[in-house]
C-alpha positions as CSV (number, residue, x, y, z in Angstrom):
1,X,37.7,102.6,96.9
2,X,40.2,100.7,94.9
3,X,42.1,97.9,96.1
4,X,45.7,97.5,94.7
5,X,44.0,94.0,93.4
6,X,42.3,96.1,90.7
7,X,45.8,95.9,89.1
8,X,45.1,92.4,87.5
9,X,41.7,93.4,86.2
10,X,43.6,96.0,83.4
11,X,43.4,94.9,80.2
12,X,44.0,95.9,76.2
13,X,47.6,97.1,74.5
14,X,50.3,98.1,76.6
15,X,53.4,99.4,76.0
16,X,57.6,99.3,77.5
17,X,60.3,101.1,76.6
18,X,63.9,100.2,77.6
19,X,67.4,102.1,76.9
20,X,69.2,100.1,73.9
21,X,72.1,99.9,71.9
22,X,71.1,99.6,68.4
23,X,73.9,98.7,65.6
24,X,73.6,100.0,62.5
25,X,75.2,98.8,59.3
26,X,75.3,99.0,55.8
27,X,73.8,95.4,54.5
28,X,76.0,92.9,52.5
29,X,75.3,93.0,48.6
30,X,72.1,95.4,48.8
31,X,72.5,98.6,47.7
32,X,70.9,101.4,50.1
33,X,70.0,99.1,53.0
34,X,71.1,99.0,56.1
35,X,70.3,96.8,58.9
36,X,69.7,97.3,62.6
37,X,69.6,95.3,65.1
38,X,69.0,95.5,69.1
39,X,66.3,94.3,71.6
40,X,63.1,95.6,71.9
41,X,62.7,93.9,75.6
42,X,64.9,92.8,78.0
43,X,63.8,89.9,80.1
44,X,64.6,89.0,84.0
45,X,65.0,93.2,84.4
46,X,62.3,94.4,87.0
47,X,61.5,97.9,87.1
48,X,59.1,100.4,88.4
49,X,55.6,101.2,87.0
50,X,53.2,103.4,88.1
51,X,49.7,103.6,87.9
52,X,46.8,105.2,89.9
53,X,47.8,103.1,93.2
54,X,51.3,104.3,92.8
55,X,54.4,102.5,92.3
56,X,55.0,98.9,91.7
57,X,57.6,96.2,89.9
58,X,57.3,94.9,86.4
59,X,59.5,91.8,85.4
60,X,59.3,90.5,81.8
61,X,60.2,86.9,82.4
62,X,62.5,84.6,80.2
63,X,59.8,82.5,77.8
64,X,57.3,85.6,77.4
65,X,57.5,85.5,73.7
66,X,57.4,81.6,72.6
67,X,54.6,81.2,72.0
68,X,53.7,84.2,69.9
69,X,56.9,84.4,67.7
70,X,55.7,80.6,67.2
71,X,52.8,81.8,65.5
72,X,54.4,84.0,63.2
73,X,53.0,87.4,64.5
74,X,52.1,90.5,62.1
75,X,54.8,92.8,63.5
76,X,55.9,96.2,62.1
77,X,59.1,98.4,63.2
78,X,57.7,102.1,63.8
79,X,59.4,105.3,65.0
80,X,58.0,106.5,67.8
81,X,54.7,103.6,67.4
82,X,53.3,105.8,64.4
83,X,53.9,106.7,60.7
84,X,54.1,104.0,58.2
85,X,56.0,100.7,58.3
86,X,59.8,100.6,58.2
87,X,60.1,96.9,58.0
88,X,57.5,94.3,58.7
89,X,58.0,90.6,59.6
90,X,54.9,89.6,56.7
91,X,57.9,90.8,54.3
92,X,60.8,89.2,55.4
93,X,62.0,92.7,56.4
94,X,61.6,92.8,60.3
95,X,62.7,89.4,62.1
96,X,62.5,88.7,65.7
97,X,63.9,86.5,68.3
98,X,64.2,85.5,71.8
99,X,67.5,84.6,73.6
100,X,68.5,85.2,77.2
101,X,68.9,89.0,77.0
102,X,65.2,89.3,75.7
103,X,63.6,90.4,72.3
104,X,65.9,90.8,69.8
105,X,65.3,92.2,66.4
106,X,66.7,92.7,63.2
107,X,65.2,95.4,60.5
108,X,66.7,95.8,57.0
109,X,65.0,99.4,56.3
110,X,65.8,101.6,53.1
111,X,68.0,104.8,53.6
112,X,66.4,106.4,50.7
113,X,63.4,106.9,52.5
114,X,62.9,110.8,54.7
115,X,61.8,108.8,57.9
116,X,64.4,106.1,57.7
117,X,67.0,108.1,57.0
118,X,66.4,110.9,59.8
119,X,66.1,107.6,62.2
120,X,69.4,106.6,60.9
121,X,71.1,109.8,61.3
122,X,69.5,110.5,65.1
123,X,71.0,106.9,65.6
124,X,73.8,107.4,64.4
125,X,75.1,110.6,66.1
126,X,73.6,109.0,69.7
127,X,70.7,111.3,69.5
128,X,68.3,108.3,70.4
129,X,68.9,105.2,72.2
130,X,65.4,103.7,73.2
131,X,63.5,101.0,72.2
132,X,59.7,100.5,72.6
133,X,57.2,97.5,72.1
134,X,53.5,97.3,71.8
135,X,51.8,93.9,72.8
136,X,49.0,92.5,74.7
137,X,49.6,90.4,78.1
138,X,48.3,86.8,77.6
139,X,49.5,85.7,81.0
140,X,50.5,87.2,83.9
141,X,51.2,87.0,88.4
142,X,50.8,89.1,90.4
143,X,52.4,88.9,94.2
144,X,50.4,88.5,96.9
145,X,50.4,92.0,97.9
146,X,49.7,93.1,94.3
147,X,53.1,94.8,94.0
148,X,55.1,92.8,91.7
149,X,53.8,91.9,88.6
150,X,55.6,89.2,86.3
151,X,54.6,89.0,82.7
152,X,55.0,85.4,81.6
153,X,53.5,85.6,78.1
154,X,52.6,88.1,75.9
155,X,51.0,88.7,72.4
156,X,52.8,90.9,70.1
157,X,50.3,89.8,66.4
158,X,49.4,92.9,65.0
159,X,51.9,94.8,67.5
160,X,54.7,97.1,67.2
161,X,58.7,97.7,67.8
162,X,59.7,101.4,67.8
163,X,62.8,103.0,68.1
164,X,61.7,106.1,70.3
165,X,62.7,109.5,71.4
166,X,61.8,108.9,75.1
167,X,59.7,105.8,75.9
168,X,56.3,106.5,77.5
169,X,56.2,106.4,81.4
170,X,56.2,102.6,81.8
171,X,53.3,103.3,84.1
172,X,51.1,104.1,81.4
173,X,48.7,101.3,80.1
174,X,46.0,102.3,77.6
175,X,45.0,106.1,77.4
176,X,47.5,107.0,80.3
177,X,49.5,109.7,77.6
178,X,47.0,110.4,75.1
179,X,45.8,112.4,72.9
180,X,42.0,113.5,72.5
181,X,42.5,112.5,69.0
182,X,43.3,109.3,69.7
183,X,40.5,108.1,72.1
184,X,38.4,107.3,68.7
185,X,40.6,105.1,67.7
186,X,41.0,102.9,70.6
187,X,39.0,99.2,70.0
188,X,36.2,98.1,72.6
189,X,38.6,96.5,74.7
190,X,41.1,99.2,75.1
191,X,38.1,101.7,75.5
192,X,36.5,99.8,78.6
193,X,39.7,99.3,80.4
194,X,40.3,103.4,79.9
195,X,36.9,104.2,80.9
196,X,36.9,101.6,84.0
197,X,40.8,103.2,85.4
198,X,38.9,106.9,84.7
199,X,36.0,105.9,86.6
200,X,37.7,104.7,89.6
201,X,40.4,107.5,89.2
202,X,37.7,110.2,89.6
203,X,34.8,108.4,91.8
204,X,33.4,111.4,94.1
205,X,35.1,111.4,97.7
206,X,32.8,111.2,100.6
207,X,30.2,114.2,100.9
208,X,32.5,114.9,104.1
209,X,35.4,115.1,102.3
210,X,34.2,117.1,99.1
211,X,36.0,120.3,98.4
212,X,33.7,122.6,96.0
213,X,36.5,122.5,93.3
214,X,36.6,119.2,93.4
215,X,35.1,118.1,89.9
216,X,36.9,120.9,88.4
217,X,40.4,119.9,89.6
218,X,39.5,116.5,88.8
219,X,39.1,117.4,85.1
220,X,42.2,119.6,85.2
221,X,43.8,116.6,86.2
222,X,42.7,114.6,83.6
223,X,43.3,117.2,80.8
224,X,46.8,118.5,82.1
């Protein structure tokens, strides 16, 4: 049976999407560039998560990204966490920050290019408005109860900001909204933590208990 303690034990690449404003502008003395800028985070901002216990709170706290945009991370601005770079901090092109709204970040993309300019255009006519990050939790605390959970350091080195269509449910950790096609590509780490939320997720009930459709409404479940 699992105990809402089993929270702390998930592990592997996360991801949190937030409702942003994002500025777009033509960039001084460079032809065809524009730059962009908004937060990919928002610190001190609880809200709800769900996972296979139900509903909890999430807090990103103030400090979270010190220590990693000390270390110069590999970061890359995405659309929707996939497709090919837009900007990247290695370049110059992607630069982030922390203040006291949260992650700020400033892209300088090329409006030549197909993708960037369709992201430019859905921006620009308020079609999206949501911001995503992809990072790994370093440090964390939980609540007593297990039903607050504030992050207090993440990892975002070889990580991701997107601007998104619709973030993915907060609630989902690794595997929670994927694709068969993706499970290959998931490392070790990410694998285990999917395999160990699947296995407690569909552990049999008690022989009592057991309807004879069980195992196949359990995999409907999973597929659907």
């Amino acid at each position: 049976m699992s105990a809402k303690s089993d929270r702390a034990k998930t592990s592997g690449i996360v991801r949190r999407a937030y409702p942003v404003q994002l500025e777009v502008r033509a960039k001084a003395g460079t032809s065809g560039v524009s730059t962009i800028e908004g937060y990919a985070s928002v610190t001190e901002a609880p809200f709800e998560m769900w996972d296979w216990l139900g509903p909890y709170s999430e807090v990103v706290r103030t400090g979270a990204f010190g220590k990693t945009l000390a270390e110069n991370p590999q970061v890359q601005l995405l659309l929707n966490h996939s497709g090919l770079a837009m900007a990247y901090t290695k370049a110059g092109t992607l630069r982030l920050s922390e203040d006291s709204t949260g992650l700020h970040m400033s892209a300088d993309v090329t409006a030549s290019r197909h993708d960037v300019g369709d992201m430019l255009a859905a921006l620009d006519e308020g079609s999206v408005d949501e911001m995503s990050f992809a990072f790994r939790v370093t440090r964390q605390q939980w609540s007593p109860d297990y039903d607050q959970r504030d992050i207090l350091e993440v990892d975002l080195h070889r990580g991701d900001v997107s601007v998104v269509n619709f973030g993915a449910n907060p609630a989902t950790s690794v595997g929670a909204s994927m694709r068969a096609a993706d499970f290959d590509r998931l490392d070790e780490a990410d694998a285990r933590a999917l395999y160990e939320r699947l296995q407690r997720r569909l552990e049999p009930a008690p022989a009592a208990d057991r309807h004879p459709l069980s195992l196949y409404l359990a995999e409907a479940e999973l597929l659907g």
